[in-house]
DRENDRENTI-214193 format. One record per residue (C-alpha): x, y, z. Coordinates in steps of 0.25 Angstrom, whole numbers, padded with zeros to 4 digits, always signed. Layout:
N
XYZ/...
END
This chain:
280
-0182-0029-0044/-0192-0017-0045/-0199-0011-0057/-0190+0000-0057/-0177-0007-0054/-0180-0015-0065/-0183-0003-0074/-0169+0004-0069/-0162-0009-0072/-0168-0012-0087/-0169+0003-0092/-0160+0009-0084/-0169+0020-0077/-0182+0021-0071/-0191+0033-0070/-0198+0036-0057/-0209+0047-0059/-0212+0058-0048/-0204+0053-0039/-0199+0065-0034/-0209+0075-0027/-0213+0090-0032/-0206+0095-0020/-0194+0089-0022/-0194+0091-0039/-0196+0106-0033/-0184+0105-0023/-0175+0101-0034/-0180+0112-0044/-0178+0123-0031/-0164+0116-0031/-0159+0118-0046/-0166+0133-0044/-0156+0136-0034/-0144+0132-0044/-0151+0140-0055/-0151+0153-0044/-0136+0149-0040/-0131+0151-0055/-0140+0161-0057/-0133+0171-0047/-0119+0164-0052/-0121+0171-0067/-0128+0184-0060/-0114+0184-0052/-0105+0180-0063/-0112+0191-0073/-0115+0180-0082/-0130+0182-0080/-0137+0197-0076/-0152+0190-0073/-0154+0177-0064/-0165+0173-0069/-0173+0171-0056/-0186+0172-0063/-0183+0161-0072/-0188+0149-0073/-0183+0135-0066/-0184+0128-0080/-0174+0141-0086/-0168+0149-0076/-0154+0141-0077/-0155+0142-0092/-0159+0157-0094/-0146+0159-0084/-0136+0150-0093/-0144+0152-0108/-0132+0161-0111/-0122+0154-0107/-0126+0140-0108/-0111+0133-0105/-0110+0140-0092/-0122+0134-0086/-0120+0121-0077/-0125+0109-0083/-0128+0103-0067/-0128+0105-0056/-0122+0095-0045/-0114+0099-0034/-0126+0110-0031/-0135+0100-0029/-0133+0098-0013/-0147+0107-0010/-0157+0101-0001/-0169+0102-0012/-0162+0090-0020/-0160+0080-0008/-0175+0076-0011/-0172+0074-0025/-0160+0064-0024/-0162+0058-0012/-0177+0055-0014/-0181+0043-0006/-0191+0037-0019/-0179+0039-0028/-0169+0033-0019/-0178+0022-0016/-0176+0018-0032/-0161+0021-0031/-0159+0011-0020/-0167+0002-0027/-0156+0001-0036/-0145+0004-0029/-0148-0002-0014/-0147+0006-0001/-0135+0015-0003/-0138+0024-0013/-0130+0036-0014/-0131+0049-0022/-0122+0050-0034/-0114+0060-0035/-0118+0066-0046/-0132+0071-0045/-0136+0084-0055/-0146+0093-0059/-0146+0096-0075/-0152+0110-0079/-0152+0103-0094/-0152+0118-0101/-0160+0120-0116/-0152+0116-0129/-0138+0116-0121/-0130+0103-0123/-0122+0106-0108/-0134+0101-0101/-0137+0089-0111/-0132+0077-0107/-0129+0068-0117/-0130+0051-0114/-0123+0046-0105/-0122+0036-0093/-0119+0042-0079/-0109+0032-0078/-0101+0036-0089/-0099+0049-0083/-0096+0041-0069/-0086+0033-0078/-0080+0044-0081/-0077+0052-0068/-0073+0037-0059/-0064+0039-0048/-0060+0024-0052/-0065+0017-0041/-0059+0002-0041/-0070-0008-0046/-0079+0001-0048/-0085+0005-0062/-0097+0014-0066/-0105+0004-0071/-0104-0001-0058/-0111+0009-0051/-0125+0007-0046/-0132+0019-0048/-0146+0026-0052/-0147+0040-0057/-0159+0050-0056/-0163+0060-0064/-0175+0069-0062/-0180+0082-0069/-0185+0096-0063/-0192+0099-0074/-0199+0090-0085/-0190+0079-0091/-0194+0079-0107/-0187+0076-0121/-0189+0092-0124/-0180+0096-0111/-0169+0084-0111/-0175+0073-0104/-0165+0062-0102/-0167+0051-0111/-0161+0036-0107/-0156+0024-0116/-0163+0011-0108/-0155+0000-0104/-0141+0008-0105/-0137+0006-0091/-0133-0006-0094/-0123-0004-0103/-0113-0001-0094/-0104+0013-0095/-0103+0015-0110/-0093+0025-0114/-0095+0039-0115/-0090+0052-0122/-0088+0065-0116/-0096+0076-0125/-0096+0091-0121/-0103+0091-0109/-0106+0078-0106/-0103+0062-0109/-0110+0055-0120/-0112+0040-0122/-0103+0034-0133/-0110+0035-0146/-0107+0020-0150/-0116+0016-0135/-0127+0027-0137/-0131+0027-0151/-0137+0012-0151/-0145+0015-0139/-0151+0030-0144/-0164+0023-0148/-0167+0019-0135/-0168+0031-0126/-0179+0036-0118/-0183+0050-0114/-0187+0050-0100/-0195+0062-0098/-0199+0065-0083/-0204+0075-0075/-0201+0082-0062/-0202+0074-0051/-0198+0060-0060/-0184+0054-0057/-0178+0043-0067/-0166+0034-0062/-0157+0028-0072/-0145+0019-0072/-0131+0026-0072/-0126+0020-0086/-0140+0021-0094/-0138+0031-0104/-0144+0044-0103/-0144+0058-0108/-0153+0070-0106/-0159+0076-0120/-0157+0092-0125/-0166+0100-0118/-0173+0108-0131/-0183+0115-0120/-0178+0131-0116/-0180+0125-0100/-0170+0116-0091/-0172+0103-0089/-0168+0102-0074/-0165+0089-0069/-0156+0081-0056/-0149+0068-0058/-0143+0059-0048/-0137+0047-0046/-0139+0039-0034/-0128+0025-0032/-0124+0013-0024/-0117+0020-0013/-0109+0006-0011/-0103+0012-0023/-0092+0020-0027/-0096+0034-0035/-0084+0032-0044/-0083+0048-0043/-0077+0056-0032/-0088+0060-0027/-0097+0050-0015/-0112+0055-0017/-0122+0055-0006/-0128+0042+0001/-0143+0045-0004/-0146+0031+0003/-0141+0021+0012/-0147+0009+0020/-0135+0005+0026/-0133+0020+0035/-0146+0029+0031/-0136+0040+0039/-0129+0040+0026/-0137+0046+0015/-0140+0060+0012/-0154+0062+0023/-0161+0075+0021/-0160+0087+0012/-0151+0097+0022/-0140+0085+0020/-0141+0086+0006/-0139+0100+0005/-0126+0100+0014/-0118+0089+0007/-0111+0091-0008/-0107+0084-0019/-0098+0073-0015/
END
C-alpha cells in the first residue's frame, strides 16, 4: 500500500497540491464565466435584471446578478457542465492515476459532478454535514444486493479561487468514513447528519484550506460540510466523483467511463467528445 492509499484509508482523504496545471484551473474559470454570461442574458431577457454586469468581476459577477434575489439564483450547476474546457479537469491523467489507485482499472465518472458558486452569507449555497452516500441512499434505484456503503468510490473537489476559513472552505471529521451511512435529516436546502452522530465528532474537524490548482480526494461516507462564506466574493468550486465501474450507480443515471484497461475504446478520449455527450 502507498503513502497516500494509506492516507485515504486512515483519514479518509488525501490532499494533492498543484496537481492541476494553470491552464487548465483557467479553462475551468473560462467555463463557469460562460454560465455566469448564460444567466446573465436569462435575467436581462426575463426583465429581472436591466445591467449584465459584464465588467464585473469573475469572484462577483454572479453575486451582483442574483444579490436582490438571492432564492432565484441556482445553487449548481451540473447538467451544463458537458464544455470542452472541464475534460481536463475530470478526466486528468495524474488524478485518475490516484483514482484507479483506489478503485482499479475501471474507473468511471459518477454522475454527479458540480460546480458550487458558494454565494456571501446566503444559507442556499452552504452545505451542511453530510456524507455523499446519505444523499445516494436516498435517491437508490434499489438495485438487488447492492448497498451505498458498498460503493467503491473517491470524490474530488477543487476550488477556482482560494479555498479559506473566511470564504467556506470545507472542513472534514477524520476517520468518519468508516462509520458507515449514518442517518441523515433533510433541513431547508440540504441534508444534515443526525445530531446524536455529529455532535460527539465536532471537535475533531479540520479545515482544509487549498488553492487553485489543489485537488482533495475524500471517501464517499466521511463527513463533510462546507463553512459560511462571510467574504463579499464567491467561492467557486467543482466536485466529482469518480467509481468502480464494475459497480452499479444505484441512480438512474450510468456516468462516463473515465478509465478502463480492459477496452481503453471505452472511456471518455479528448475534449470534443466531452463536450457532445450529457448528463447520463
Amino acid at each position: 500500500m502507498n503513502s497516500f492509499s494509506h492516507e485515504f484509508d486512515e483519514r479518509g482523504y488525501v490532499i494533492l497540491r498543484g496537481v492541476l496545471e494553470p491552464r487548465v484551473v483557467d479553462g475551468a474559470r473560462a467555463a463557469m464565466e460562460q454560465l455566469v454570461e448564460q444567466q446573465a442574458a436569462k435575467l436581462l431577457a426575463t426583465g429581472m435584471i436591466r445591467d449584465p454586469l459584464p465588467h464585473e468581476p469573475f469572484t462577483t459577477r454572479f453575486y451582483r446578478l442574483y444579490e436582490h434575489g438571492l432564492d432565484d439564483a441556482p445553487r449548481s450547476f451540473r447538467q451544463e457542465l458537458h464544455l470542452a474546457e472541464l475534460f481536463d479537469v475530470f478526466f486528468h491523467p495524474r488524478v485518475l492515476d490516484q483514482a484507479e489507485a483506489f478503485l482499479g482499472g475501471e474507473v468511471r465518472l459518477y454522475p454527479n459532478y458540480t460546480a458550487r458558486p458558494k454565494l456571501p452569507d446566503w444559507e442556499g449555497t452552504q452545505v451542511l454535514w453530510h456524507q455523499d452516500g446519505g444523499y445516494t441512499e436516498n435517491v437508490t434505484t434499489g438495485t438487488a444486493g447492492q448497498t451505498v456503503d458498498q460503493l467503491r468510490m473517491v470524490n474530488v473537489w477543487t476550488p477556482l479561487v482560494p479555498a479559506r476559513v473566511e470564504n467556506g472552505c470545507m472542513q472534514f471529521i477524520p476517520g468518519t468514513h468508516k462509520l458507515g451511512v449514518v442517518p441523515h435529516v433533510k433541513k431547508k436546502f440540504y441534508l444534515e447528519i443526525a445530531a446524536e452522530q455529529l455532535a460527539p465528532r465536532l471537535a475533531q474537524a479540520v479545515d482544509i484550506e487549498l488553492d487553485p490548482g489543489d485537488v482533495v480526494l475524500f471517501h464517499n461516507l466521511l463527513f463533510h460540510q462546507g463553512q459560511p462564506n462571510r467574504t463579499r466574493t464567491i467561492r467557486w468550486s467543482l466536485d466529482w466523483r469518480y467509481q468502480d465501474a464494475t459497480q452499479p450507480t444505484l441512480r438512474k443515471e450510468s456516468g462516463h467511463i473515465a478509465r478502463s484497461r480492459r477496452d481503453p475504446a471505452r472511456a471518455v478520449a479528448n475534449a470534443a467528445q466531452w463536450a457532445r455527450l450529457s448528463f447520463q
